[in-house]
N, C-alpha and C positions, 0 to 999 in steps of 0.2 A: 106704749110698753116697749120698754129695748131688747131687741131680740141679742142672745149671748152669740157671740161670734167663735167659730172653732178654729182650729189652726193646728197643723200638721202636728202631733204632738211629738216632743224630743228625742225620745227613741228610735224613730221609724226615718229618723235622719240618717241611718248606722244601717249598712247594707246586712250585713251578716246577722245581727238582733232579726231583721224584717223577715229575713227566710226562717229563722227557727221559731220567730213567732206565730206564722203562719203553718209553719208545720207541724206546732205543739196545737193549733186550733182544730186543725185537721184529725190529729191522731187522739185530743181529746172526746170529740164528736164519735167515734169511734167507739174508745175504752165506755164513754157512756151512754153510748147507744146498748150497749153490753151488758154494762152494771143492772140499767134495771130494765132490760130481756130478763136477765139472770133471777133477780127478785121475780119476775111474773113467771118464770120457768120455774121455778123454785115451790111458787105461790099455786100452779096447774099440778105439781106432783105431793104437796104435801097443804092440810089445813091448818097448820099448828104454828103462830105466828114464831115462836121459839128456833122450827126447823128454818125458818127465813131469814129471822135478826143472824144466828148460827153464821153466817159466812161473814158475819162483821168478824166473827173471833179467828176464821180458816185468812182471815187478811190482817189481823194486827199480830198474832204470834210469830208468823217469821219476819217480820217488820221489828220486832221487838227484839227478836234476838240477834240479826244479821245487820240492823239499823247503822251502830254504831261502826261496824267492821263497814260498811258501805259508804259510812262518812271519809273513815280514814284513807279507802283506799280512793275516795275522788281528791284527797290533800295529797296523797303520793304521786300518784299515774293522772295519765292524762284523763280528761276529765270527757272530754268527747268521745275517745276510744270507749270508757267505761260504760257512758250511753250506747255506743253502737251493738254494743255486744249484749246488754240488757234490753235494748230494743225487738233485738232479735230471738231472742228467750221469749217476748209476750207476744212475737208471732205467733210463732210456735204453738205454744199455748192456747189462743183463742183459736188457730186451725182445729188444735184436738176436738176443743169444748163441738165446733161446729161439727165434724167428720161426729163424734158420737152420738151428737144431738138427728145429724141427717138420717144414718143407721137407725134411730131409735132403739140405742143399748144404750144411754147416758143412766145414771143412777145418782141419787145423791150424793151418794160418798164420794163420785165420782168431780162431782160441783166442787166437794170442800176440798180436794183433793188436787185439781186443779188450780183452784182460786189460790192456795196457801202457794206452789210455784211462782203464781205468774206475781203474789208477793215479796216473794224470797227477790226475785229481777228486779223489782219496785225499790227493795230497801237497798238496791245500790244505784240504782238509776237518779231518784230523786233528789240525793245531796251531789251526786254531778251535774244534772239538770238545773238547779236554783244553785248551785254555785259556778255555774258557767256564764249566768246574766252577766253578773260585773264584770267577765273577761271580753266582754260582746259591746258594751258600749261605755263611755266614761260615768266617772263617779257622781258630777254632775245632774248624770239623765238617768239615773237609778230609780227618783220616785217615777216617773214616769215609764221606765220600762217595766216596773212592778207591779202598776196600775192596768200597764199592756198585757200582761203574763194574767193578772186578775179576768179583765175582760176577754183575752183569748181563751181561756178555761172558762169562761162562763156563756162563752156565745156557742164553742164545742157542747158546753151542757144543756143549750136550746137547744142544740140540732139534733144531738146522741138521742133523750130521751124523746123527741118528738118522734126520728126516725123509728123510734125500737118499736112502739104503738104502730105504725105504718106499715112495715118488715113484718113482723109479727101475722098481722092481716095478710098481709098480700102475698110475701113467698113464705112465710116459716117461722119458726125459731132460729135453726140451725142458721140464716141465714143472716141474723144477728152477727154471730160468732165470726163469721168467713169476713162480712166484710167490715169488723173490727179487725182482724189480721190484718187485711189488706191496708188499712189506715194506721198502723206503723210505721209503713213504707216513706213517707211522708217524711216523717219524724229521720229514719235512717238516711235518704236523700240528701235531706237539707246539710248534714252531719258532714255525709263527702264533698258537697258542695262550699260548704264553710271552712273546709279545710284547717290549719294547725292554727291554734289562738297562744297567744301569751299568756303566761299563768303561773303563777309565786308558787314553786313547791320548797320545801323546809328540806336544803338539804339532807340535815341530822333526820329528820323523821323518815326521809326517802335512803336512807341509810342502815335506819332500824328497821325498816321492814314494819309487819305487820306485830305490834305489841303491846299490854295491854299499858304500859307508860304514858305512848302517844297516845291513846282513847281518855287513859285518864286526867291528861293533858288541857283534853275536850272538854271533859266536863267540868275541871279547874274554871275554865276561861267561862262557862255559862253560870256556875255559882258566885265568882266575881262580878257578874254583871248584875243587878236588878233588874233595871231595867227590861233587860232580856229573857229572866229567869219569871217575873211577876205575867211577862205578855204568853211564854207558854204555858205557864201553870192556868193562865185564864181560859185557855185556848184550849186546855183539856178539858176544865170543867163546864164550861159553855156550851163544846160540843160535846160531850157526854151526858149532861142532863136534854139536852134539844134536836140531840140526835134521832128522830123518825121517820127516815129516810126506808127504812126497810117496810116500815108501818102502811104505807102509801098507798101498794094493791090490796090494802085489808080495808083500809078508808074510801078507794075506789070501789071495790065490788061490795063490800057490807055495808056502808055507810051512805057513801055517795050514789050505790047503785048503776054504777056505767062500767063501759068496757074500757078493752086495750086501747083502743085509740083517742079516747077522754082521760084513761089512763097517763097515754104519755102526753097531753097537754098539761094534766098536775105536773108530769116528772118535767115538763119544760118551762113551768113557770117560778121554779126560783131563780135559775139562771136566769130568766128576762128581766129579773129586779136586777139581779147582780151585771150585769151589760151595760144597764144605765149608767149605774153609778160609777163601773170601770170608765164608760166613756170621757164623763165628765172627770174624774178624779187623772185620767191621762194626761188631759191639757194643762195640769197644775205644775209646775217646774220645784214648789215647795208648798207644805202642807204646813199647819201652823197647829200647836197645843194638840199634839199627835195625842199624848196620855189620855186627856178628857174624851177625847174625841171616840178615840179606843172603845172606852167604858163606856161610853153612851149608845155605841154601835149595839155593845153585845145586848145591852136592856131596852135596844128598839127589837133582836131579834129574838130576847124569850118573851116579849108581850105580844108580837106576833104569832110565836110559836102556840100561847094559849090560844090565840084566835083560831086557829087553825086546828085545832083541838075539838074546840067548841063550835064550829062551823058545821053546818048541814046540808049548806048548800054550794056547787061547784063552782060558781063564781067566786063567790067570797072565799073558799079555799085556796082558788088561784091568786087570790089579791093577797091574801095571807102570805100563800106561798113565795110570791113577787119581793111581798116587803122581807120576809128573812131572807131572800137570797140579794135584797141590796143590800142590808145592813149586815148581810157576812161578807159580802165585798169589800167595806169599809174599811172591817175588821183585818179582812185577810191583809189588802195592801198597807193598812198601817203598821199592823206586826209583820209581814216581809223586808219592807223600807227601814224599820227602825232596825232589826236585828243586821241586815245586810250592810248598814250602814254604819254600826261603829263595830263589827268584825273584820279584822286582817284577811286578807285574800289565803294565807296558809291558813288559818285555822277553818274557813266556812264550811268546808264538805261538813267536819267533824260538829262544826255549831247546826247545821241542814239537819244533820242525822239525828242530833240529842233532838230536836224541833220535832224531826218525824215521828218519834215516838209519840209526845206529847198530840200532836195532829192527828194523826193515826189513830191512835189510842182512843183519844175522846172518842167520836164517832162510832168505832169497831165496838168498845166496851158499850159505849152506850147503845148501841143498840141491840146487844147481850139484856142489856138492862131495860130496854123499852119493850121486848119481847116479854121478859119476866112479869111487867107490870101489867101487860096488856094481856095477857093470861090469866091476871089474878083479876084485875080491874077492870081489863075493857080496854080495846085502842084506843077513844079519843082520851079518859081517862090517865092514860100511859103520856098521850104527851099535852097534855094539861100541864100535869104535875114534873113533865121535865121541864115546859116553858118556867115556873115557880122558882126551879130548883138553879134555871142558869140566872135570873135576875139576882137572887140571895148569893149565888157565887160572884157576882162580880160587888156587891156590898160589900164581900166576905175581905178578896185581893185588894180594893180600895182601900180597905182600913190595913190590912197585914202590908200591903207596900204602897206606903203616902207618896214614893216620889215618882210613882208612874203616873197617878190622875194630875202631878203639875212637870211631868214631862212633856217637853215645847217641840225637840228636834230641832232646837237652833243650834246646840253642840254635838252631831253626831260623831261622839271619840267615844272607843272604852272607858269607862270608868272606874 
């Protein structure tokens, strides 16, 4: 048997990529060590799956409406500055969560309330963060730094929610929150350390200022595209019918029977699928029939998603769990690489942001909507029938846009 050979993959050649890749693993590890503290905090002060999915909507409404203004202004301004000062807003924030959590005065309203901020910071962080990759290494090592950016996010999401089970136990809740603060730092660091990058801004737009022309500009350039437009329309409904992420500590403590810290082994085992697959997907310099490939990913992860459904026992939900989060790995770095790669360096904040919505969205709504179901029906129930509901959507995309399942990515230009 020939053992596969690995080799430094192409990005991590690029000194400046290396430290903010490392520092987005860092500060991931953190935000979701956080995220689901937050659900099992959430899950200790209230039984009503409804009040739990609820912070998916406290994180996609100012997303939704500040998205778009967050894309433009990482095509005007500098795009690192915009990170440092958004950085510093979700310190902030997770200090509060923790100082009211220690106090023991935290209230719900206080969670949505919270959350919906440290969103507002997100929806302009995130189109300077994924539009800063390609100013960090050449166009060449793009799949490969996208592949990096995938499995950096997914090794942070082993460590976050394993930590949060652990933390949890041993000092707190509160103590979630503090040292998500602290794992910002990271993130800010690497920023002054990488100091000023090169980066296309559009005169005429850095000219007009902030207006709704250039946004509409944005979404010109994304309705021109298919290609780009078919991979987030998939990308909403996918994760909107298979979003059960909130569902988790309902399947761990009613279902599955176990605590916090079996707890965070479920919340750490999609990211262990999604790791794999970043690693190996790293080492590839080109990826080949990206389209199929796409579509095939999402209907490895709603047949999963039923297994996991229908699972009753902890093993098999983590094996579940494993295979949706490689076959969202797949997905994520194929829809990053193809969009990043036939948009202009002016227009990407703006093409990030219309993206966030659609990313965002899914997930947040859907699990508005996996609460809904799982109140009438039952949790496993609930994502039963979202697993169903993402396989028939990617049926649905395939036929409404034929030139995405025989798009190749051997001509990655506009179209």
């Amino acid at each position: 048997m020939k053992i596969p050979k690995f080799s430094v993959p192409p990005a991590l050649k690029h000194r400046r990529f290396v430290l903010f890749w490392l520092s987005m693993m860092i500060s991931t590890a953190g935000s979701q060590m956080q995220l689901w503290a937050l659900f099992w905090h959430l899950r200790t002060l209230s039984d009503q799956p409804i009040v739990v999915s609820g912070i998916g909507l406290a994180r996609f409404l100012p997303i939704l409406i500040l998205s778009l203004v967050g894309g433009l202004v990482a095509d005007m301004y500098n795009r690192r500055k915009v990170m440092f000062i958004s950085q510093i807003v979700m310190t902030l924030v997770s200090a509060t969560f923790g100082l009211l959590t220690l106090f023991n005065v935290i209230q719900i309203w206080h969670m949505y309330l919270l959350t919906a901020i440290q969103a507002a910071a997100l929806a302009f962080d995130m189109p300077a963060r994924q539009a800063l990759v390609p100013n960090l290494v050449p166009r060449e090592d793009l799949p490969s730094a996208f592949s990096l950016n995938s499995m950096s996010f997914n090794i942070g999401s082993v460590v976050g929610p394993g930590l949060s089970g652990v933390v949890i136990a041993s000092l707190g809740q509160s103590w979630t929150y503090f040292i998500d603060a602290v794992s910002f730092g990271a993130v800010i660091l690497s920023l002054v350390i990488i100091g000023n990058v090169l980066q296309e801004i559009n005169p005429v737009v850095r000219r007009q200022g902030i207006n709704l022309e250039a946004i509409k500009e944005g979404v010109s350039f994304i309705r021109s595209q298919p290609i780009i437009l078919s991979s987030m329309i998939l990308d909403f409904f996918a994760t909107f019918f298979s979003s059960a992420n909130t569902l988790l500590p309902f399947i761990a403590r009613d279902v599955l029977k176990v605590g916090a810290l079996e707890y965070g082994w479920l919340s750490a085992a999609q990211p262990v699928g999604a790791v794999g697959v970043g690693l190996v997907f790293s080492q590839r310099a080109k990826i080949r029939k990206q389209g199929s490939l796409l579509l095939w990913s999402v209907v490895v992860f709603g047949v999963a998603t039923i297994i996991f459904g229908l699972s009753g026992s902890l093993w098999i939900t983590m094996l579940a769990l494993a295979v949706i989060g490689g076959s969202d790995a797949v997905s994520t770095i194929l829809r990053n690489t193809i969009r990043q790669m036939v948009t202009p360096d002016e227009m990407r904040g703006r093409m990030v942001s219309i993206n966030q919505i659609f990313f965002m969205g899914g997930p947040q709504l859907g699990e508005i909507e996996a609460g809904l179901v799982a109140q009438a029906l039952g949790t496993p129930m609930a994502i039963i029938t979202g697993g169903l509901g993402c396989i028939l959507a990617v049926v649905w995309i395939g036929r409404q846009w034929p030139a995405l399942p025989h798009y190749s990515g051997e001509d990655a230009r506009p179209v």
